[in-house]
C-alpha positions in Angstrom: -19.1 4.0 -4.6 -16.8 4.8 -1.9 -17.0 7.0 0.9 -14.7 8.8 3.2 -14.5 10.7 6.5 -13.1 14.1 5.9 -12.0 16.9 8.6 -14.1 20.4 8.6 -9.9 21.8 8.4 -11.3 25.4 7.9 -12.7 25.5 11.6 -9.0 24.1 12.8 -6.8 27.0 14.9 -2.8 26.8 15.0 -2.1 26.7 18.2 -5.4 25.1 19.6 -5.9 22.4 17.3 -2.5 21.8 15.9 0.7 23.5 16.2 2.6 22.4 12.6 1.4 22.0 9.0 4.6 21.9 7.1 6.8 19.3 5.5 9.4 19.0 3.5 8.9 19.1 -0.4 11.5 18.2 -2.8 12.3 20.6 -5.7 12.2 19.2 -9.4 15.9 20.5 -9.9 16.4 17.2 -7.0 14.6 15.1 -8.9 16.1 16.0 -12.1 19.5 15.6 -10.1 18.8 11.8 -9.1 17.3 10.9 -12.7 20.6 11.8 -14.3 22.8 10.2 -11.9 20.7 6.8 -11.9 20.8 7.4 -15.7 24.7 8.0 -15.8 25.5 4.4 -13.1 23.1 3.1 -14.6 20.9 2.2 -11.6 17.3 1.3 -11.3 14.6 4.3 -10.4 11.5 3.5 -8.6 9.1 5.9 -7.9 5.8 5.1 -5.8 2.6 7.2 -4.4 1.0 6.2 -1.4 -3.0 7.3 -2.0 -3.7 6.8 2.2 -0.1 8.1 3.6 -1.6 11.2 5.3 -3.9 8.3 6.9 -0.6 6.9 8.6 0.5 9.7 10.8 0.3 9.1 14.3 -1.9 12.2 15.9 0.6 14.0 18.8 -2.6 15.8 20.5 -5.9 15.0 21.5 -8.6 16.0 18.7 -12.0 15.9 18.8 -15.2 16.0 16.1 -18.5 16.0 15.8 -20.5 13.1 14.9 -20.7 12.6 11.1 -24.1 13.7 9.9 -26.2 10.5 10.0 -24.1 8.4 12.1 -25.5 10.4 15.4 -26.8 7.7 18.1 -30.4 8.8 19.4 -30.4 10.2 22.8 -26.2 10.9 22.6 -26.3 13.5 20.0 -24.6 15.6 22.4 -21.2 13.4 22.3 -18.5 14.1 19.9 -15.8 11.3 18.5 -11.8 11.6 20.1 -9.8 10.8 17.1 -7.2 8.4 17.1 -5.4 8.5 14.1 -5.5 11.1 11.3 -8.1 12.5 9.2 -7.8 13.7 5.3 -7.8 17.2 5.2 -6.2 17.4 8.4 -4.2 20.6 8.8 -1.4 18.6 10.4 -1.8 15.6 8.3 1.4 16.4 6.4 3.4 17.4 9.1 2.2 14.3 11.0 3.0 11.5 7.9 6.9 13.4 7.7 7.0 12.7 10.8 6.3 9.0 11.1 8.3 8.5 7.8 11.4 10.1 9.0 11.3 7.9 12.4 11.0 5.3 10.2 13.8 5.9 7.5 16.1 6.8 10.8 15.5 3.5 12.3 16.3 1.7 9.2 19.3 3.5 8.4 20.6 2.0 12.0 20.0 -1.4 11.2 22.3 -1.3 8.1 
């Protein structure tokens, strides 16, 4: 059995506790698109999914949470956790992973 931390996202405020939630999605007429055109040069398709990408996004503010239920340390129950990377069920969490991959794809694209 596995076991995860998950964000409370339904007590998150735009503008206090994050300021963008978008990203980019790609329509299936794309997709369709790219199949047919790898299909006509005859070119290999790969297609991959990433179960933890959200996980990846580098946080751009300071967030904080309460200690997870159990995990509390007695006498500092009164503390709460700074996070410092990103949560599932962040509200930002998509925004934040675009992010990181499209630095990432733009520094690649300069080394070739």
């Amino acid at each position: 059995m596995k076991a995860c931390l998950v964000a409370k996202r339904y007590k998150q405020i735009q503008g206090i506790d994050f300021q963008e939630a978008i990203a980019p999605a790609v329509k299936m007429t794309t997709i369709r698109t790219l199949f047919t055109i790898s299909a006509f040069l005859d070119l290999a398709f790969y297609q991959m999914d990433v179960k933890t990408a959200f996980l990846h996004g580098s946080l751009d503010e300071e967030l904080y949470m309460l200690q997870p239920e159990g995990f509390t340390i007695p006498g500092k129950e009164h503390l709460v956790c700074k996070l410092r990377c990103n949560l599932y069920r962040l509200k930002q969490a998509p925004s934040l992973w675009y992010k990181k991959f499209d630095s990432f794809m733009l520094t690649n694209e300069k080394r070739n």
